[in-house]
N, C-alpha and C positions, 0 to 999 in steps of 0.2 A: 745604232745601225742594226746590230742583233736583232731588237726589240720591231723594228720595221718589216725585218725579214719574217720575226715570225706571223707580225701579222699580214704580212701581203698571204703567205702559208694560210691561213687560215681560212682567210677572203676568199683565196684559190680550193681550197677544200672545201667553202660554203657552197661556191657556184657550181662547184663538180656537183655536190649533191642535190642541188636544185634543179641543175639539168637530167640529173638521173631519171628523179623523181617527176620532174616533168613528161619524158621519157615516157616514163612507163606508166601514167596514165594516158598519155595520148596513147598506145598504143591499147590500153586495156580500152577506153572509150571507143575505137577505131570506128567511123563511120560503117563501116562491113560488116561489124559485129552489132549494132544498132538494130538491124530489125528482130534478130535471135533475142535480145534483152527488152522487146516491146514485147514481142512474142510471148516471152517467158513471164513477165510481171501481170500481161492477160490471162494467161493459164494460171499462174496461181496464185494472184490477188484481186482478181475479180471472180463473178460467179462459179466460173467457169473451171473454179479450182476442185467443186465436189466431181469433177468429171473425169473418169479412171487415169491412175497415177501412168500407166501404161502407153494410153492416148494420148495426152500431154505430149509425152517425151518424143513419141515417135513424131508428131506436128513439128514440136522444136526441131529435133536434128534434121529433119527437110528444110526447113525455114534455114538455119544454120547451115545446111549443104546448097542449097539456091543463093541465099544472096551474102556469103561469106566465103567460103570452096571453091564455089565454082567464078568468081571472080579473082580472089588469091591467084587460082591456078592461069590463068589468063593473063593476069599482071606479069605474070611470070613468064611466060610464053614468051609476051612480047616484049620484055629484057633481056628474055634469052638470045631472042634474033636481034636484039639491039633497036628495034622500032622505039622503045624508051628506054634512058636513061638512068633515072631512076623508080626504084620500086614503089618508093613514098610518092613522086607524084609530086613533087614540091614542084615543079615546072608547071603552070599553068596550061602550056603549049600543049605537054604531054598528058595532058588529060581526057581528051576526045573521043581517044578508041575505048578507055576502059568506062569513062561516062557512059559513053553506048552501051556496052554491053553486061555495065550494072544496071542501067535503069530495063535492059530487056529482063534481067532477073529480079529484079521488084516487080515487074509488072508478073512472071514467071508465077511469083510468089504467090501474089495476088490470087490468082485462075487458082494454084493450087489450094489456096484456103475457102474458095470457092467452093470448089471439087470436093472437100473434105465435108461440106453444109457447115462453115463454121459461122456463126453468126454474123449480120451486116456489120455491125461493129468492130468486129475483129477484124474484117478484111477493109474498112474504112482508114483504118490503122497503115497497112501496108499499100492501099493507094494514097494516103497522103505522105505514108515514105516515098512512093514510086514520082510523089507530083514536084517534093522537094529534089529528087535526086534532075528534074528536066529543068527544072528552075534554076538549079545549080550549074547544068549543062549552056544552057543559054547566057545567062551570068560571065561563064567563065570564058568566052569568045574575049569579054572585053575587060574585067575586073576577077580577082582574084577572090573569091567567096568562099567561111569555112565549112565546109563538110561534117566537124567535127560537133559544130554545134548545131549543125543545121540536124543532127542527129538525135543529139541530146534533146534540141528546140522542139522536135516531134514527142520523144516520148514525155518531157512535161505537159505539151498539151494533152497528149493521150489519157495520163496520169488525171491530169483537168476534168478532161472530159468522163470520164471511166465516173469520177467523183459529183461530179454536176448531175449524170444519169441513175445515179444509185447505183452502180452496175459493177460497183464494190465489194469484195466478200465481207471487210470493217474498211472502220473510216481512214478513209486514203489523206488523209492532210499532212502524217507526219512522212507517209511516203515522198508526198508530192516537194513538201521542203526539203526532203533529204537529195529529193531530183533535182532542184534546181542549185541545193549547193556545191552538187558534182558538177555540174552546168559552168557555176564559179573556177572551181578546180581543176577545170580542162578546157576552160579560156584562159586561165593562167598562165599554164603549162604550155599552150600554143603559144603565148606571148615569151614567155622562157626560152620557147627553141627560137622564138624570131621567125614563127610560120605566118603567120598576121598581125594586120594593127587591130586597134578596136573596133573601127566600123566594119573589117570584115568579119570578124566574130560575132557582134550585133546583129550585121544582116542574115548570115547564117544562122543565129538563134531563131530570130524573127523570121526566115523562111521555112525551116521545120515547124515553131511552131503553126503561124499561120497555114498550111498546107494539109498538117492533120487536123490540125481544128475543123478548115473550114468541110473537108473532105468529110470529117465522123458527122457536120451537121447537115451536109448532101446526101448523105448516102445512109444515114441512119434514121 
């Protein structure tokens, strides 16, 4: 009987830490933080990295304040007055108003990296963010779609594409493996918390990537 208890104790101590750990890659992954970690692997693994360490940074924290910030702070708003429930957004229902007003700040982004003369490529990047985040919005009327990988599903292909173009500072392949097995590690973890099954994570993968794919081969 001892012998049972300690192991159900242990079982119980396994899953704790596999939710932890689930945990806090979804949140380090977090769809919000997605275009700031595109952003950032363009500036400095592709050409773009001999370009002042100064300029970089300040591009990033705009990108970072537009479609992470200024969305947070709005989630929050509307938690505040109760219009949602919760902050996560596990409610499919409740996802309408911040859909909107993140996909106004990818597109936001967008114009801004425009504005900056940043190459077509780079801002091809952040409208095939802007095209998954409508895709996702449409989607969610009627089926439950992840965000999480539809984020990740972007920047693999971006990583792709970056690689297919030469537009590399070195060779992107052990990068690009390393994308996809985080890709693994926060489908996981989504399935750990009991956020999705698999075909919503599948379709989310496959709608970020298709979206930036098809986007960098329009617009570049």
């Amino acid at each position: 009987m001892c012998g049972d208890c300690i192991k159900f104790a242990l079982l119980f101590k396994r899953k704790k830490t596999m939710q932890h750990l689930a945990r806090f890659f979804s949140n380090l992954f977090s769809p919000l933080l997605m275009p700031t970690y595109g952003i950032f692997l363009l500036l400095w693994v592709s050409i773009l990295c001999y370009l002042p360490f100064g300029s970089r940074i300040v591009v990033l924290l705009v990108i970072l304040g537009i479609t992470c910030i200024l969305p947070i702070a709005f989630i929050a708003v509307l938690h505040t007055f109760g219009i949602i429930q919760d902050k996560r957004l596990i409610d499919r229902r409740e996802r309408f108003l911040p859909y909107v007003f993140i996909l106004m700040c990818y597109a936001a982004a967008a114009f801004y990296l425009i504005n900056v003369h940043s190459p077509m490529w780079v801002v091809s990047f952040m409208w095939g963010a802007t095209a998954a985040v409508a895709v996702s919005f449409c989607i969610n009327f009627a089926w439950k779609i992840s965000g999480h990988m539809g984020g990740i599903g972007g920047i693999v292909a971006m990583l792709f594409c970056l690689h297919n173009d030469g537009l590399g500072a070195f060779d992107l392949k052990i990068t690009i493996c390393t994308a996809i097995i985080l890709s693994g590690v926060v489908a996981t973890s989504r399935m750990i918390l009991e956020r999705h099954n698999f075909w919503q994570l599948a379709a989310g993968f496959c709608n970020g990537f298709v979206c930036v794919y098809l986007m960098s081969k329009l617009l570049y």
